[in-house]
N, CA, C and O of each residue as an XYZ file, in Angstrom:
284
protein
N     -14.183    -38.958      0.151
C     -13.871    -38.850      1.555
C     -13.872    -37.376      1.926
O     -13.220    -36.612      1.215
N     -14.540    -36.907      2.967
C     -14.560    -35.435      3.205
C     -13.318    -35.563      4.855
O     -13.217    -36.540      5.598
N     -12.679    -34.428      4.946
C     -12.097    -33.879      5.920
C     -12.383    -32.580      6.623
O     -12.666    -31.547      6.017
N     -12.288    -32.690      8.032
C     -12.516    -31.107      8.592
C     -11.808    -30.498      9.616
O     -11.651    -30.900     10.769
N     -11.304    -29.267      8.970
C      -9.534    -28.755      9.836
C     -10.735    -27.307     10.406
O     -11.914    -26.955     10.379
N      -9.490    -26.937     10.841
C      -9.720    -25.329     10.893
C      -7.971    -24.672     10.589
O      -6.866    -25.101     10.924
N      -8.413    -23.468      9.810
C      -7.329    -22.841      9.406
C      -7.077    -21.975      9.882
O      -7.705    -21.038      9.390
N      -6.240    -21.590     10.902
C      -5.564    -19.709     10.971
C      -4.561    -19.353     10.423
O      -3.654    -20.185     10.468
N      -4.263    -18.074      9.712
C      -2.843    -17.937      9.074
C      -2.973    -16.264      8.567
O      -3.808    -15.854      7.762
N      -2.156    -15.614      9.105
C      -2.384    -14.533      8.864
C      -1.811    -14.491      6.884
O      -1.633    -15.491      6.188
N      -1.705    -13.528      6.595
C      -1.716    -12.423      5.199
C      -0.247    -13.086      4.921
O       0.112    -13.879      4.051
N       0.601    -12.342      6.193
C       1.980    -12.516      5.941
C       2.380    -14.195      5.917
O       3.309    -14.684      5.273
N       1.496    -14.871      6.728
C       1.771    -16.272      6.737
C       1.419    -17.193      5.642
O       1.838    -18.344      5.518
N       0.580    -16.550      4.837
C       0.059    -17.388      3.929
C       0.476    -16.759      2.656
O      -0.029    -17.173      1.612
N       1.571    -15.550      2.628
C       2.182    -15.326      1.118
C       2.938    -15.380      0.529
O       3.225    -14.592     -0.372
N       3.671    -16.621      0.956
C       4.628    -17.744      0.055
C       3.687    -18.747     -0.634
O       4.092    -19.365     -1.619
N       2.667    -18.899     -0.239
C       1.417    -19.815     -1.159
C       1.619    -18.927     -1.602
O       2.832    -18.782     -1.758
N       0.720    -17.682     -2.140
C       0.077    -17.502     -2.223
C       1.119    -16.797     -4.266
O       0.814    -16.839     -5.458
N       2.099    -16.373     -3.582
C       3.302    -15.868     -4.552
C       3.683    -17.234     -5.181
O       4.561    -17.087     -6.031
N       3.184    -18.837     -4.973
C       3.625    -19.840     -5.502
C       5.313    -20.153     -4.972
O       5.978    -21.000     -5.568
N       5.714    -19.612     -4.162
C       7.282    -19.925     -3.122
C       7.246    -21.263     -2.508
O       8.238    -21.993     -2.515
N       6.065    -21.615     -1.950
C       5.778    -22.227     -0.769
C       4.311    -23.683     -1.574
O       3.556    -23.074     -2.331
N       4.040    -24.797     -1.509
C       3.431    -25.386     -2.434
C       2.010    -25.785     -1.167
O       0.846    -25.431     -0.975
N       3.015    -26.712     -0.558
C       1.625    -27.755      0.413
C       1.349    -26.804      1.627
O       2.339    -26.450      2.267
N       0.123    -26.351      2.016
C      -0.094    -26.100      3.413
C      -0.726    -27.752      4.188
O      -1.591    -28.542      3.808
N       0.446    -27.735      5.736
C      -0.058    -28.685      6.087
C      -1.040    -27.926      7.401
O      -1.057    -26.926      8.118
N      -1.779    -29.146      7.131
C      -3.270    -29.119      8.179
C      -3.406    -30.152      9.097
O      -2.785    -31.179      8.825
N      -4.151    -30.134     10.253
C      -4.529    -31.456     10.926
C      -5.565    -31.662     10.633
O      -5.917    -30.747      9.888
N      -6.926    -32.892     10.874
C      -7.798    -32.708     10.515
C      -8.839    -33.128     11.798
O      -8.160    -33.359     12.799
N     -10.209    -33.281     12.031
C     -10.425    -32.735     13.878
C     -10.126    -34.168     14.480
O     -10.279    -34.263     15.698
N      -9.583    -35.682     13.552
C      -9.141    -36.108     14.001
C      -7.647    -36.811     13.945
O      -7.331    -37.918     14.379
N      -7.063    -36.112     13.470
C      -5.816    -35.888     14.071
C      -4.625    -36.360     13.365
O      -3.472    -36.648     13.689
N      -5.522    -36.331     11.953
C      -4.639    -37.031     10.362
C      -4.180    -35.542     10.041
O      -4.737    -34.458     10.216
N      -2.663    -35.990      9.380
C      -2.093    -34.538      8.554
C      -2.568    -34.731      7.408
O      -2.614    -35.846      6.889
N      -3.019    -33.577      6.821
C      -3.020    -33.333      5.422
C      -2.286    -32.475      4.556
O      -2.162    -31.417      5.174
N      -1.815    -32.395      3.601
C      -1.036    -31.802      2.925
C      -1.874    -31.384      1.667
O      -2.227    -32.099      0.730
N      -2.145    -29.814      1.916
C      -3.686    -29.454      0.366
C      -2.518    -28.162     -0.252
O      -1.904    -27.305      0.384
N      -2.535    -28.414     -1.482
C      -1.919    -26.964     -2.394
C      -2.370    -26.057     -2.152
O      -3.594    -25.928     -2.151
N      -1.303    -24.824     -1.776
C      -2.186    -23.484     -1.420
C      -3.143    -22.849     -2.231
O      -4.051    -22.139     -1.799
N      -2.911    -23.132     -3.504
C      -3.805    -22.328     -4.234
C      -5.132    -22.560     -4.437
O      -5.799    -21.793     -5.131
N      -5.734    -23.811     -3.760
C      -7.116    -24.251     -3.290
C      -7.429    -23.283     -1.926
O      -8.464    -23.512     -1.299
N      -6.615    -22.312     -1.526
C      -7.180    -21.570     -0.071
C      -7.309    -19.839     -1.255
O      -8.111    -18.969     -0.915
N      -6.652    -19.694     -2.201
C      -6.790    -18.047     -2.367
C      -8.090    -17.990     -2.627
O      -8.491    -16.859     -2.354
N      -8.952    -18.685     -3.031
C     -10.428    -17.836     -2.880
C     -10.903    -17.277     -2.046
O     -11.707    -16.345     -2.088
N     -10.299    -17.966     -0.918
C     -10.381    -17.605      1.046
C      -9.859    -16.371      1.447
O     -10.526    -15.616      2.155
N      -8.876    -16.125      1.113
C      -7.522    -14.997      1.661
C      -8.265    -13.549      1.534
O      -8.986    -13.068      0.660
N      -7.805    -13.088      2.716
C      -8.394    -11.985      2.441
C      -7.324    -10.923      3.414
O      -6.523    -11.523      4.131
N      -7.296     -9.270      3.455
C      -6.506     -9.087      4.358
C      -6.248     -9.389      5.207
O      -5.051     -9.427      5.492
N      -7.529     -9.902      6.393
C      -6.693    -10.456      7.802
C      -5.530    -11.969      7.100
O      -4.653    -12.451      7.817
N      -5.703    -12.303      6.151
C      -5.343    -14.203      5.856
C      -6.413    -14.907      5.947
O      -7.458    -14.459      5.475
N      -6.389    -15.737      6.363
C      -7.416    -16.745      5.965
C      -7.464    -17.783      7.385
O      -6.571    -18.554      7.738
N      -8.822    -17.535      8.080
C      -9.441    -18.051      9.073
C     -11.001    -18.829      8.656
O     -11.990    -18.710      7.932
N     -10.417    -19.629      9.629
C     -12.463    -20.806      9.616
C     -12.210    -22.265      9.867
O     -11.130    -22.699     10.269
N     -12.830    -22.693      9.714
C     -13.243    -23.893      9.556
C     -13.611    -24.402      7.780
O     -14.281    -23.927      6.863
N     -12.820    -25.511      7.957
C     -12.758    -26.333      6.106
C     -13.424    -27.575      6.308
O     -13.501    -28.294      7.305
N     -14.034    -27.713      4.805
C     -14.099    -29.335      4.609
C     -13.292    -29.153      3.195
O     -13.332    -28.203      2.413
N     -12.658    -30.193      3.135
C     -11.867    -30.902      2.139
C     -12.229    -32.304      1.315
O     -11.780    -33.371      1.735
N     -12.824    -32.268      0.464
C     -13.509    -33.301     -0.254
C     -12.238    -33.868     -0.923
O     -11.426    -32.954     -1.062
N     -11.670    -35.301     -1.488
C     -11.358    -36.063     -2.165
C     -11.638    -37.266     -2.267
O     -12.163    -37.929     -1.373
N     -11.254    -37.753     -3.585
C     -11.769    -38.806     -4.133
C     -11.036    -40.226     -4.149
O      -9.897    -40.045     -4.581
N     -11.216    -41.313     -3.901
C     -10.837    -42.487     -3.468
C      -9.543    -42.729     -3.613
O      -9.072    -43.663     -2.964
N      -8.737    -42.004     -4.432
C      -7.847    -42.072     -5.009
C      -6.855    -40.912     -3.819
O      -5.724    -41.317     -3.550
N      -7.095    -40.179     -3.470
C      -6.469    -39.163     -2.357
C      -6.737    -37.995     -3.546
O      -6.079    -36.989     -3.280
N      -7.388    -37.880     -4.567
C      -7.382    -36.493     -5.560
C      -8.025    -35.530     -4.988
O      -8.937    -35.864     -4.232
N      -7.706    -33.886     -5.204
C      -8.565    -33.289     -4.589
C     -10.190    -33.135     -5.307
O     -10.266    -33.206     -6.534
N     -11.012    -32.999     -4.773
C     -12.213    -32.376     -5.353
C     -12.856    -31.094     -5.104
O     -13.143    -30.248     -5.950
N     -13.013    -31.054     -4.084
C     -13.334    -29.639     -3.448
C     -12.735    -29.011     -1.741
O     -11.817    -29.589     -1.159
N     -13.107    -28.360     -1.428
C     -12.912    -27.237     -0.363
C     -13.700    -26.273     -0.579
O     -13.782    -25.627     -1.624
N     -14.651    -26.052      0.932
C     -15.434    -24.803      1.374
C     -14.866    -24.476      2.719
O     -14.203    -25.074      3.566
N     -15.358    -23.355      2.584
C     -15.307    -23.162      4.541
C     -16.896    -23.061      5.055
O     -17.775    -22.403      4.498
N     -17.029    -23.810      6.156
C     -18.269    -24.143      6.638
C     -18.759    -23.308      7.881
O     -19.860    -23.537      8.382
């Protein structure tokens, strides 16, 4: 099953993920399901501004994760 959010979150907002403080970032998705993805599937993303774009979120039948890009 793929999902597609968009993320804004500045540096400071996203470094309780990022320090492992903070576990689930929740998301909406463009239609209008919450998701709950572990932050540490976004630090490849992070960068000084934080982490902006547009995601897809791949999992597997089961709700497991599989992947995440930004598109």
């Amino acid at each position: 099953m793929e999902f597609y959010f968009r993320l804004n979150l500045s540096f400071e907002e996203f470094k309780p993920y990022y320090q492992g403080m903070a576990e689930a970032v929740q998301v909406r998705d463009i239609h209008g399901k919450i998701l709950q993805i572990n932050g540490r599937h976004f630090r490849q993303f992070l960068s000084a501004d934080g982490i902006h774009g547009q995601f897809k979120l791949v999992v597997d039948r089961q709700g497991n994760f599989q992947s995440i890009t930004r598109i």
